[in-house]
VEXVO-139338 format. One line per 2 residues: their letters; for each residue x, y, z of C-alpha. Coordinates in Angstrom, 1 decimal, always signed. Layout:
N
a = X/Y/Z  ...
// end
This chain:
603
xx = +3.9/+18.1/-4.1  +3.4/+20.6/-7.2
xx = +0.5/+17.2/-8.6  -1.4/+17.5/-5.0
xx = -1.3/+21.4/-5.0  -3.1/+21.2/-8.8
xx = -5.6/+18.9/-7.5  -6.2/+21.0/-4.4
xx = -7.4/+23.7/-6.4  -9.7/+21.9/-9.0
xx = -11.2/+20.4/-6.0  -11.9/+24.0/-4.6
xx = -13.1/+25.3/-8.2  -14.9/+22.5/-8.6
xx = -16.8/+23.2/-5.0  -17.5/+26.7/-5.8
xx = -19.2/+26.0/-9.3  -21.2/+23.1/-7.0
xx = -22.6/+26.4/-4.4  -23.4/+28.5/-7.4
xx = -25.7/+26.0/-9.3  -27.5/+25.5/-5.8
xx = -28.0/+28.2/-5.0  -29.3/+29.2/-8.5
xx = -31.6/+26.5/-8.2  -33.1/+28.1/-5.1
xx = -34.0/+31.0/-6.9  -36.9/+29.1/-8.4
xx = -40.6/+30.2/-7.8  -42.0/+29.2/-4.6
xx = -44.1/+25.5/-5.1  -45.3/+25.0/-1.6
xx = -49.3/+23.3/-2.3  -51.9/+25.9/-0.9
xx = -55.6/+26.2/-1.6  -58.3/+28.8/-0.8
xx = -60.1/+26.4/+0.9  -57.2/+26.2/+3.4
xx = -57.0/+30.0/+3.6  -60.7/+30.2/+4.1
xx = -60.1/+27.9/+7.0  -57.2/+29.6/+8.8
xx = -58.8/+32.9/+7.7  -61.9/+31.5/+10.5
xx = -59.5/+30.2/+12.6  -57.4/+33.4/+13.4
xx = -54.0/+31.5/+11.9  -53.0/+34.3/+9.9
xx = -50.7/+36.8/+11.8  -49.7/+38.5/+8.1
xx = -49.3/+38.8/+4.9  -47.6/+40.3/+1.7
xx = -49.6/+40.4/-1.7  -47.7/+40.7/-4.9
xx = -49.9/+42.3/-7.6  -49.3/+41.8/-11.4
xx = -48.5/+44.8/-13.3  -51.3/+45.2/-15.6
xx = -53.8/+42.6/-14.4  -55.6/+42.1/-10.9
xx = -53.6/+38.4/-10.7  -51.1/+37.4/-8.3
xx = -49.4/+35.8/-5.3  -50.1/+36.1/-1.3
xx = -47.6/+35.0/+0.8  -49.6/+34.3/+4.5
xx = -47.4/+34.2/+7.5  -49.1/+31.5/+10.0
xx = -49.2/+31.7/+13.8  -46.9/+28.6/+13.6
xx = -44.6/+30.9/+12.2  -44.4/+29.0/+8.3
xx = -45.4/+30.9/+5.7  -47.3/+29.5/+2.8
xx = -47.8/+30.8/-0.8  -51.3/+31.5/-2.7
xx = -52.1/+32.4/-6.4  -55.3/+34.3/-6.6
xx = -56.7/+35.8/-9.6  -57.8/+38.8/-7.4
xx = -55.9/+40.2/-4.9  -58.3/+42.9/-4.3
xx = -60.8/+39.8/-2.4  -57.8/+39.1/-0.3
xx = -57.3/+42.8/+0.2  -61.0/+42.8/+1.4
xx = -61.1/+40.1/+3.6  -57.2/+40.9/+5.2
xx = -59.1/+44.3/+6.4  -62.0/+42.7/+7.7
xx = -60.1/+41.4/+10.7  -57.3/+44.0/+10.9
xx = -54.4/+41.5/+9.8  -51.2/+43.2/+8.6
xx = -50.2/+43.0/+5.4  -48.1/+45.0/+2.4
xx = -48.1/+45.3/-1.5  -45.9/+45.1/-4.0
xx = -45.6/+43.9/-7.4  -44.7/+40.3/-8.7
xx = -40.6/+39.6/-9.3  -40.2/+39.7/-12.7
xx = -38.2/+36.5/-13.6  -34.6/+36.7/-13.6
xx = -33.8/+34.6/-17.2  -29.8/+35.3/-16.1
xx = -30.5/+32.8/-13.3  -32.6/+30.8/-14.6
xx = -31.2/+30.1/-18.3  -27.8/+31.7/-18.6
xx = -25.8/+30.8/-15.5  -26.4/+26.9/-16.0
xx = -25.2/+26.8/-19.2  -22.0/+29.1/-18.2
xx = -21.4/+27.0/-15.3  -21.9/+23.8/-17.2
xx = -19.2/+24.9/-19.8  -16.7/+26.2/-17.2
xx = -17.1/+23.0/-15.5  -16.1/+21.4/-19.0
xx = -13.2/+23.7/-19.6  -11.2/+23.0/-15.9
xx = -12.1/+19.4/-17.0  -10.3/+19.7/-20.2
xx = -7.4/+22.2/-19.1  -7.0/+19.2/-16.2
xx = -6.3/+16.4/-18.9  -4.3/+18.6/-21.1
xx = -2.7/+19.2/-17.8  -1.9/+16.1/-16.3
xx = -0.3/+14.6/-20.2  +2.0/+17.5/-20.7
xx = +3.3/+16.8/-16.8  +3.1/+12.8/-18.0
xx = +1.4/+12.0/-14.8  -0.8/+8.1/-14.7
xx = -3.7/+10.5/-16.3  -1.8/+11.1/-19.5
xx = -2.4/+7.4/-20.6  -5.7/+8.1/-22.3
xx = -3.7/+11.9/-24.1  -0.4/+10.9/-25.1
xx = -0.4/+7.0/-25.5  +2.3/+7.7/-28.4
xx = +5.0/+9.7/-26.4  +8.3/+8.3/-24.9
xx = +8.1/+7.7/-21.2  +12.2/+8.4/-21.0
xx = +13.3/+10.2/-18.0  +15.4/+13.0/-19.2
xx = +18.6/+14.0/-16.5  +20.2/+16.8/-16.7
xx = +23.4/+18.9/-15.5  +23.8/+18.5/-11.9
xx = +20.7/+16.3/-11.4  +23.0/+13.0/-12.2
xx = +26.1/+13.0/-9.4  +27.3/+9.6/-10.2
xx = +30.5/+9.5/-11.2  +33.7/+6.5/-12.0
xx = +34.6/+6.8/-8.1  +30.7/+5.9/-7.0
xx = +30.9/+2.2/-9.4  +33.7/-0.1/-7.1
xx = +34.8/-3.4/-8.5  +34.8/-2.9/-11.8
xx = +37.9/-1.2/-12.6  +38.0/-2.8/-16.3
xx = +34.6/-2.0/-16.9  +35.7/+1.6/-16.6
xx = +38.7/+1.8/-18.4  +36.6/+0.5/-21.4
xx = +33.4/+2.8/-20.9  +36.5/+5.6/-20.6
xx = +36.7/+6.4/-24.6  +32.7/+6.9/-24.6
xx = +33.2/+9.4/-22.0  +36.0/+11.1/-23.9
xx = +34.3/+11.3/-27.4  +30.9/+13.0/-25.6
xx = +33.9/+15.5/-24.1  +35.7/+15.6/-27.2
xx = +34.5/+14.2/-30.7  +36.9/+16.3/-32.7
xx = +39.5/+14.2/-31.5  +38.5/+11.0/-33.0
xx = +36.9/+12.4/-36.2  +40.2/+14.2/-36.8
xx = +41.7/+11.2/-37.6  +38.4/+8.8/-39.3
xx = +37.4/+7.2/-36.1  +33.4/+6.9/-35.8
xx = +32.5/+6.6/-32.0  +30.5/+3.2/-30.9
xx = +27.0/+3.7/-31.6  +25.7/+1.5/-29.2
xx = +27.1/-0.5/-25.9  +25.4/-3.2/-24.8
xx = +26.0/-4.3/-21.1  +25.4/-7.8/-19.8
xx = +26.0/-9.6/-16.9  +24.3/-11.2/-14.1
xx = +21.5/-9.3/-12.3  +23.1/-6.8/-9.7
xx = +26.7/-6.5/-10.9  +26.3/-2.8/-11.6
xx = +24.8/-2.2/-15.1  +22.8/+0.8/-14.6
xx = +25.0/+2.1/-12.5  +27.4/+2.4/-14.8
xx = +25.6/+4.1/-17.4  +24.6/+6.3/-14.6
xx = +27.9/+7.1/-14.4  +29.3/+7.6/-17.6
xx = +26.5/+10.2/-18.0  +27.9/+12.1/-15.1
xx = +31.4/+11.7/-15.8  +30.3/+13.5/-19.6
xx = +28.1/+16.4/-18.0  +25.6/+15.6/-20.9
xx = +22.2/+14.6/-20.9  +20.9/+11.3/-19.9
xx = +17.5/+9.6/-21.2  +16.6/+6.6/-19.5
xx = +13.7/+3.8/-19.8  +12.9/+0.5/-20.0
xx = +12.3/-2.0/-22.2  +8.6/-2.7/-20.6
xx = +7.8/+1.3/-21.4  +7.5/+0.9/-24.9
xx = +5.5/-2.0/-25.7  +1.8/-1.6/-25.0
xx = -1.5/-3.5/-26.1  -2.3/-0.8/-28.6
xx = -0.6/-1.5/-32.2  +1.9/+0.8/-33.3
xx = +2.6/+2.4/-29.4  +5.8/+1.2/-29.0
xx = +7.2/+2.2/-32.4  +5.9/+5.8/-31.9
xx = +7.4/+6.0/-28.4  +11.3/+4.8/-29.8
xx = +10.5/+7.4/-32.5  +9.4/+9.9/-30.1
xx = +12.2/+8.9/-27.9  +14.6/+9.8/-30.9
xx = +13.3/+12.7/-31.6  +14.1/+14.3/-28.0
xx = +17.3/+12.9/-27.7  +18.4/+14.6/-31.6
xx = +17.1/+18.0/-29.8  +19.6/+17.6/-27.0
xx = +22.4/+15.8/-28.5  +24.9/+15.1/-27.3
xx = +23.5/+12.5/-25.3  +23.2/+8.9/-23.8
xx = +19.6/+7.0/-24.2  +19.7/+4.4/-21.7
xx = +17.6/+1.4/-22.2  +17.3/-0.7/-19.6
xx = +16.4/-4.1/-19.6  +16.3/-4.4/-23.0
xx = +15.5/-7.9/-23.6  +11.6/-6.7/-22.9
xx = +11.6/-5.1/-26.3  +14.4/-7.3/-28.5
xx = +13.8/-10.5/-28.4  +14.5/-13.0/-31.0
xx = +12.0/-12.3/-34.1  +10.6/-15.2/-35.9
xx = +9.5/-17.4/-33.3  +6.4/-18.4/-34.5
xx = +4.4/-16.9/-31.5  +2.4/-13.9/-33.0
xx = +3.8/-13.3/-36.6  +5.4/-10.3/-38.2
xx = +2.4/-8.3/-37.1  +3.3/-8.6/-33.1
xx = +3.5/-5.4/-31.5  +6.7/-6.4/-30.1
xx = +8.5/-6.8/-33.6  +7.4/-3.7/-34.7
xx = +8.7/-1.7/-31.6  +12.2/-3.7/-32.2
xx = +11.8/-3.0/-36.2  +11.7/+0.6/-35.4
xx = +15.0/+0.4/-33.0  +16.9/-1.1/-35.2
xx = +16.3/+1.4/-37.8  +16.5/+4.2/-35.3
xx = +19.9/+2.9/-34.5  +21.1/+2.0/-38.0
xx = +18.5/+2.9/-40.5  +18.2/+5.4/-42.8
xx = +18.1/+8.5/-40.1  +21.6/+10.1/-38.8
xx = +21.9/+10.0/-35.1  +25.2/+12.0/-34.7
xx = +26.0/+12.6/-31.0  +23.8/+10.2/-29.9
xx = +24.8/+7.0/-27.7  +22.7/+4.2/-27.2
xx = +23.4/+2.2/-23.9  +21.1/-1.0/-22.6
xx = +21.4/-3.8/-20.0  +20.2/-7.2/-20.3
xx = +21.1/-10.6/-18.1  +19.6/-12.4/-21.3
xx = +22.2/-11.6/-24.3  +21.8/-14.6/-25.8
xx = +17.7/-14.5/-26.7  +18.2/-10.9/-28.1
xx = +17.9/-10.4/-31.8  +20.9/-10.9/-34.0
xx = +20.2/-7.8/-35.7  +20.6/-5.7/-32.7
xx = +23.9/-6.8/-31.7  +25.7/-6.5/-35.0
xx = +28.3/-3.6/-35.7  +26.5/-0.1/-36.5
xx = +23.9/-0.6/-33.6  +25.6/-2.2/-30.4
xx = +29.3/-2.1/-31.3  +30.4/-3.3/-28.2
xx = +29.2/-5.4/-25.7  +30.6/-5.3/-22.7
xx = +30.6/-8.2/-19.9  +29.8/-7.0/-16.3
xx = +30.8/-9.8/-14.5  +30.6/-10.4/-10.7
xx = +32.7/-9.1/-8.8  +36.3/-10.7/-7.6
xx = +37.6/-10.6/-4.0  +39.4/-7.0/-4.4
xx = +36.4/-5.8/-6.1  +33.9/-7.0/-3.2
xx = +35.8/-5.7/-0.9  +36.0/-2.1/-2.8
xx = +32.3/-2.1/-3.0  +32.2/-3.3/+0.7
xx = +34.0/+0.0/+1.4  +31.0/+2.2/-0.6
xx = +28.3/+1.1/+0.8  +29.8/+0.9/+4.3
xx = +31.0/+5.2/+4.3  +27.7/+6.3/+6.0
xx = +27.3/+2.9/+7.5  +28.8/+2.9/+11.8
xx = +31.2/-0.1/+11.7  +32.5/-1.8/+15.1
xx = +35.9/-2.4/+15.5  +35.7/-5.8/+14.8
xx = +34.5/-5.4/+11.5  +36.7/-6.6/+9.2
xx = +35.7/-6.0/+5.2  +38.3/-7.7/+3.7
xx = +37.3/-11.1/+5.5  +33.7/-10.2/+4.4
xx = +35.2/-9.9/+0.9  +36.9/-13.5/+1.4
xx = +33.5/-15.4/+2.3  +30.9/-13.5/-0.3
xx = +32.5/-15.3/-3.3  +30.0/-15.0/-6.2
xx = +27.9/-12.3/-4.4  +27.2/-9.3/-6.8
xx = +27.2/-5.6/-5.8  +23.5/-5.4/-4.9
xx = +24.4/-8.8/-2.8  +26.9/-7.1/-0.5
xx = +25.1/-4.1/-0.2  +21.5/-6.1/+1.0
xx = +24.2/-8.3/+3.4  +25.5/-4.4/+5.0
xx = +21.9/-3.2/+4.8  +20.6/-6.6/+6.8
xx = +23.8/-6.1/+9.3  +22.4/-2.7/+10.3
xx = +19.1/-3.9/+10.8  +20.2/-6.5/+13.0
xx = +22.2/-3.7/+14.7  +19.6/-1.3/+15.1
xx = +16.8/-4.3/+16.4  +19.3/-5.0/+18.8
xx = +19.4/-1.4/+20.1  +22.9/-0.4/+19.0
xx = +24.6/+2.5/+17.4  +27.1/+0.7/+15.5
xx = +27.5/-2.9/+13.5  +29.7/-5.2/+14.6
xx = +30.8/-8.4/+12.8  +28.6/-10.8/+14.7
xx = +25.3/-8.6/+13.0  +27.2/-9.3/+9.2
xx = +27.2/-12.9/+10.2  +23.5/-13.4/+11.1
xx = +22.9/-11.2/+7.8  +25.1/-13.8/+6.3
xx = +23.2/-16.7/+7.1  +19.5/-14.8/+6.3
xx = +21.0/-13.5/+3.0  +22.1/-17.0/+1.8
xx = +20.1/-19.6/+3.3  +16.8/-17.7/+4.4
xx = +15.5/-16.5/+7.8  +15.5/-19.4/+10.6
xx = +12.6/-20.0/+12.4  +12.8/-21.3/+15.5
xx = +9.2/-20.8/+16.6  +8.6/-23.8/+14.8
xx = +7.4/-27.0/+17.1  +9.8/-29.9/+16.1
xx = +9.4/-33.3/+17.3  +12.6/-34.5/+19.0
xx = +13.0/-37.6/+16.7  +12.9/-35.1/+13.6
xx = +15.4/-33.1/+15.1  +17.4/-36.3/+15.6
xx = +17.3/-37.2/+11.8  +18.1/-33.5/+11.0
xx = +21.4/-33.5/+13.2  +22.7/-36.9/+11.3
xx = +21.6/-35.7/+8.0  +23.3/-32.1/+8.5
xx = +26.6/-33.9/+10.3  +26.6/-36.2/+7.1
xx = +27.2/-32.9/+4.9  +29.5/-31.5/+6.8
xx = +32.0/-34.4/+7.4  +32.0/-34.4/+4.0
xx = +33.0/-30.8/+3.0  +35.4/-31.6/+5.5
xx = +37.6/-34.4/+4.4  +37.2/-34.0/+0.3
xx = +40.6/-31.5/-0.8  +38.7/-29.7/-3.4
xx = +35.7/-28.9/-0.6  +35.5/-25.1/+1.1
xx = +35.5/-25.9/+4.9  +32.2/-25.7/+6.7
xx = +31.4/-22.2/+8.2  +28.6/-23.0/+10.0
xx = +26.1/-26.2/+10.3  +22.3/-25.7/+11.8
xx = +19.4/-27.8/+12.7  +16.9/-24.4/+12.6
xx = +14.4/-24.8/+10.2  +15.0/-21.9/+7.8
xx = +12.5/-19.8/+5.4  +13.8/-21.9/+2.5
xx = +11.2/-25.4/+3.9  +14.9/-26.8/+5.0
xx = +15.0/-28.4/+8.2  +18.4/-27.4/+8.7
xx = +21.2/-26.4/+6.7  +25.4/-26.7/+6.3
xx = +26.8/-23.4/+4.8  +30.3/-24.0/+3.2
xx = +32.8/-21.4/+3.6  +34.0/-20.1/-0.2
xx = +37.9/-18.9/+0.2  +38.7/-18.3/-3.9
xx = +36.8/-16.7/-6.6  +36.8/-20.1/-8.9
xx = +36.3/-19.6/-12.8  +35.7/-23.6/-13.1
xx = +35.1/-26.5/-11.8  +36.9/-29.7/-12.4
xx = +35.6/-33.2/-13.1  +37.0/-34.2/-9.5
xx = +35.6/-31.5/-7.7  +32.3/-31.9/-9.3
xx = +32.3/-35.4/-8.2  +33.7/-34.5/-4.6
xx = +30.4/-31.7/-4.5  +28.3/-34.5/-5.4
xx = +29.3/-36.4/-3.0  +28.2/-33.9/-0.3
xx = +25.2/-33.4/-1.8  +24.3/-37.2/-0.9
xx = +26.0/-37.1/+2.4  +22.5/-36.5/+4.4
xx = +21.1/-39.6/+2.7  +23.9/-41.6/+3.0
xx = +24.1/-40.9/+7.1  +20.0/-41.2/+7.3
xx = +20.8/-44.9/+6.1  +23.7/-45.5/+8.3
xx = +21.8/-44.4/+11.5  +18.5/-45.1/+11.1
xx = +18.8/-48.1/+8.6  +16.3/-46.2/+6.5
xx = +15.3/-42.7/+4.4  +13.3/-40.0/+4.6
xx = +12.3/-37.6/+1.9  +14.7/-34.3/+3.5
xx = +17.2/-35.2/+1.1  +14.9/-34.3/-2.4
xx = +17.0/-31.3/-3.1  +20.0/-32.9/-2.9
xx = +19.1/-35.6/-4.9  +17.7/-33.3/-7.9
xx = +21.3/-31.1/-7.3  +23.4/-34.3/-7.7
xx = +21.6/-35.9/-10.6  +21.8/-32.2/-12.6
xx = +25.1/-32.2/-12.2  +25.8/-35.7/-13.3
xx = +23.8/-34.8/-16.2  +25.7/-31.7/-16.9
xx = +29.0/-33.2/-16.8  +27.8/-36.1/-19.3
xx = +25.9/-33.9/-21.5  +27.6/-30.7/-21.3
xx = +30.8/-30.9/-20.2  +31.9/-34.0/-22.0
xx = +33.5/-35.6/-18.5  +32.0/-39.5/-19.5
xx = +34.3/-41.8/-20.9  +31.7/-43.5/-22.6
xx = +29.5/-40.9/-24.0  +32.7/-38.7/-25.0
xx = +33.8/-35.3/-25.8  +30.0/-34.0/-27.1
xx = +27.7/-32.0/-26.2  +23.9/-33.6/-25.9
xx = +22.8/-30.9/-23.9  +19.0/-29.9/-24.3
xx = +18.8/-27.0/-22.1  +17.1/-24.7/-24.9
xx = +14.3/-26.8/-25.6  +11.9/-25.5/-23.5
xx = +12.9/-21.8/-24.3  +10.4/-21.1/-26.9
xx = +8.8/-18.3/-24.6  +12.0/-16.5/-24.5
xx = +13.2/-16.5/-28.1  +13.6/-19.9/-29.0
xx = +12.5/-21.4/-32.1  +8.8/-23.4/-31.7
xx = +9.8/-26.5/-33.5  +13.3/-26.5/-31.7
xx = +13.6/-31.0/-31.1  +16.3/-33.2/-29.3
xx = +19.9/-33.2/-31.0  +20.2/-37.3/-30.2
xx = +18.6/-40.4/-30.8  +16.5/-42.6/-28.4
xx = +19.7/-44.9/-27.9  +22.1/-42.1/-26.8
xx = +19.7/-40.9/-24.3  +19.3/-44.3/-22.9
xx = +23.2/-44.5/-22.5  +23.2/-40.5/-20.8
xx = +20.7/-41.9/-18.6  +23.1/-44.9/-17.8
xx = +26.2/-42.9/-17.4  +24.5/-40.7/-14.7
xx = +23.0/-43.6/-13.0  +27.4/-45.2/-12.6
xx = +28.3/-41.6/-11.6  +25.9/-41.0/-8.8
xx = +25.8/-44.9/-7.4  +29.6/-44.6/-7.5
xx = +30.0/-41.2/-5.9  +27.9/-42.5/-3.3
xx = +29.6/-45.8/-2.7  +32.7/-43.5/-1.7
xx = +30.7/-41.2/-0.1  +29.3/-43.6/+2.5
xx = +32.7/-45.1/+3.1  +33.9/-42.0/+4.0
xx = +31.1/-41.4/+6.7  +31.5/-45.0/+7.9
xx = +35.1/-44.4/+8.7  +34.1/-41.1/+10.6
xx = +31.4/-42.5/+12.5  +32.7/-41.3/+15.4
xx = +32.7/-37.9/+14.5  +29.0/-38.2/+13.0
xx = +27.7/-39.1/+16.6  +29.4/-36.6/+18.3
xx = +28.4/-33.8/+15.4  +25.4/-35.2/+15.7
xx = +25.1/-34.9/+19.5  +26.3/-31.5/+19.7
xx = +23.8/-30.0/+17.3  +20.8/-31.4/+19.5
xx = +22.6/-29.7/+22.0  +23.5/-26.6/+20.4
xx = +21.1/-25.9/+17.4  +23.6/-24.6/+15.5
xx = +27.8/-24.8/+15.5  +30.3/-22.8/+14.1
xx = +34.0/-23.9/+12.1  +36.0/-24.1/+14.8
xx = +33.5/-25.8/+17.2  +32.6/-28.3/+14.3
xx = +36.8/-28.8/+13.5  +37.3/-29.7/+16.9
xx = +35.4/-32.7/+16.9  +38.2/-34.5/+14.3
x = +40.9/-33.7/+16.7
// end
């Protein structure tokens, strides 16, 4: 509001200096062409109805001004007005004297140059302006200063109570709260307050949030920015802005600088892409020795986020910069279902709305997760022209949040449809007779936003910190069950089941390579999955850590694990045949089942 107001009244300014140079250009002599000739000839004619002759001062020169019958008016330099005089009261035509305007050099020399150089000073005081108020103008006027955002007092209101689910989290992040309330009590007896906490964790688990709120809980000043905000394509930019940034937080110490996404700006140095002399290396090189250097940075606390801790720079994460580093994991049942309750407080619930089930079936959803799965349930609530949610709007939301948006404008031929219903029935029998499987909460033959012609959703009941070798062998299994039924029905294949395929072969890969679950190949890792990280921190010449032989038996042992899981996989379907038909048949009927519709058919 305050930015438009300051632009209305350059505008306006502006306008007025525009109407003064106009109308000082009017001012100028009049250059309409007129000769005697033509006077002589509406002099005959009777054209002339009057006329005003400016005289010269000291000579008998100077300008008629004739006003026609016509009514224009037309301007003639004479070198004697007397002759005009003469001939004007020959045929009685009105006319007056006076002398010739003596030039006006204000107008005509001064004002431009004034208005020319006030222009130039609201030009100038509007730059100066717009930097100091680090609007998008200031980019060309203050490329070195730090684009923090500086919060204040009662600006920040997030508290501990606002951040749900991560009640350890908290009690950790308590003792930075503490020392900002009261240093003396840990310097009384030698302790030196963390520097530095790093968080990481998976996108959405609550990172900022909590710095948010450890700010809030301190009453102290809060600078916050990204790790995109200091690196720009001029050299030496983002080392100026973290010393700038440094510099303000010193003033107003103490304080918490908040860098978020911090990866941006530490990467791993010493890639081989762009040398010591990369910008990026020098905006790091001046962190690190902002954090740790030579300078003393009492009362200041650094916080930053990252999902990428591991392609960071070992120098940022040693003792003296981050001290800690603190995991921000994803949320467990009791912690889903206290975020549940935040986000659902200004949210009208039905009364079948039951959070804690909501909490059972979002295992591995994060706290921006649940709160885009309450935010989609209202949507469906409100499109459907009610005043509250009720449970069946969270299910829909559900579905759209974790398989995509199903289309069912989309023109299907009746034999794909058929293929789809096996292929879908052939997951789901599956998920239900293997132990270690979650049961089926819904199956679908709706094409979805994902390019899926259908889709089985599982229903997860436990928050699971690993897998074992059987249940990765039992999840493979289900990922070949659409193939395996395609075969059974059809006596042949289509190419719906690539994703499947390329899920099961990564995680037969995984478990030989990573997980050390081959009998053959052993208990070692051959897992490559950093060699094609160079662009994120990983060394250029990074190569294969085995031989040409070893790979040729990984690529064996993955082959016996997928033919065998789906050997066992098809004798399962085969000895639920029955069951595939009538899932089958149902689906073409229904479009989509739910649990206990799909349960029923085993009975």
């Amino acid at each position: 509001m305050n930015r438009s107001k300051g632009w209305n009244i350059y505008f306006v300014l502006m306008l007025l200096l525009i109407v003064l140079m106009v109308w000082a250009s009017m001012q100028k002599k009049d250059t309409i062409s007129y000769t005697w000739s033509m006077f002589e000839k509406d002099y005959k004619d009777g054209n002339i109805e009057m006329a005003h002759i400016s005289q010269n001062a000291e000579v008998p020169t100077g300008t008629v001004k004739f006003y026609l019958q016509d009514g224009t008016s037309v301007s003639l330099y004479v070198s004697d007005v007397s002759q005009v005089e003469k001939r004007l009261q020959e045929k009685n035509i009105d006319y007056t004297m006076g002398n010739v305007p003596v030039k006006n050099w204000f107008i005509t020399d001064i004002l431009p140059v004034v208005i020319m150089g006030v222009m130039l000073l609201f030009f100038i005081i509007f730059l100066n302006g717009q930097a100091a108020g680090g609007g998008g103008g200031n980019k060309m006027m203050n490329f070195g200063k730090s684009r923090a955002r500086l919060t204040m007092g009662d600006e920040n209101q997030k508290k501990f109570t606002d951040v749900a689910g991560l009640k350890e989290e908290k009690e950790e992040l308590e003792e930075i709260v503490e020392f900002l309330k009261n240093p003396a009590k840990f310097t009384a007896v030698g302790a030196r307050i963390p520097k530095g906490v790093l968080l990481e964790g998976p996108p959405g688990t609550g990172k900022t949030l909590l710095a948010k709120a450890i700010a809030g809980e301190a009453d102290v000043p809060f600078f916050s920015i990204s790790g995109s905000d200091f690196v720009e394509m001029f050299v030496g930019v983002g080392a100026s802005r973290v010393r700038d940034l440094f510099e303000e937080a010193k003033k107003n110490h103490p304080c918490i600088i908040f860098i978020d996404e911090i990866d941006a700006v530490a990467r791993r140095r010493g890639t081989g892409m762009g040398g010591g002399h990369d910008e990026r290396e020098q905006t790091l090189n001046q962190l690190l020795v902002e954090m740790d250097g030579f300078g003393v940075n009492e009362g200041i606390i650094v916080m930053a986020a990252t999902n990428r801790v591991d392609i960071l720079d070992p120098a940022i994460l040693r003792p003296g910069r981050f001290d800690r580093k603190i995991a921000v994991s994803r949320p467990d049942i009791g912690g889903r279902e206290d975020i549940l309750k935040v986000h659902a407080k200004n949210k009208p619930l039905g009364d079948d709305v039951d959070l804690k089930q909501i909490a059972q079936t979002t295992a591995g959803f994060t706290g921006a997760d649940l709160e885009n799965l309450l935010n989609e349930g209202a949507i469906v609530a409100a499109r459907n022209d009610r005043a509250y949610i009720r449970m069946e709007d969270i299910k829909k939301a559900f579905i759209k949040v974790g398989i995509g948006t199903e289309k069912k404008s989309h023109v299907i031929s009746d034999e794909e449809k058929r293929i789809t219903a096996y292929h879908e029935a052939g997951h789901a029998i599956l998920f239900h007779v293997l132990p270690h499987m979650n049961p089926v909460y819904t199956v679908s033959i709706i094409p979805t936003g994902e390019g899926a012609a259908g889709y089985t959703m599982p229903l997860p009941e436990n928050d699971d910190m690993f897998w074992t070798k059987g249940r990765m062998l039992e999840d493979i299994m289900v990922s070949l069950g659409g193939r395996i039924a395609e075969e059974i029905i059809f006596d042949d294949i289509t190419t719906g089941a690539s994703s499947d395929i390329k899920k099961a072969t990564r995680e037969a890969r995984q478990m030989v390579t990573r997980f050390g679950m081959s009998e053959n190949i052993g208990v070692i890792n051959y897992d490559d999955e950093n060699n094609d990280e160079v662009f994120i921190g990983r060394d250029l010449a990074h190569t294969r850590n085995h031989s040409e032989a070893i790979a040729a038996e990984i690529d064996r042992e993955v082959k016996v694990i997928i033919d065998d899981c789906y050997q066992k996989a098809k004798e399962i379907i085969l000895e639920n045949e029955a069951v595939l038909h009538k899932c089958a048949a149902l689906l073409l009927q229904k479009e989509r089942i739910t649990r206990d519709e799909f349960e029923a058919l085993f009975v």
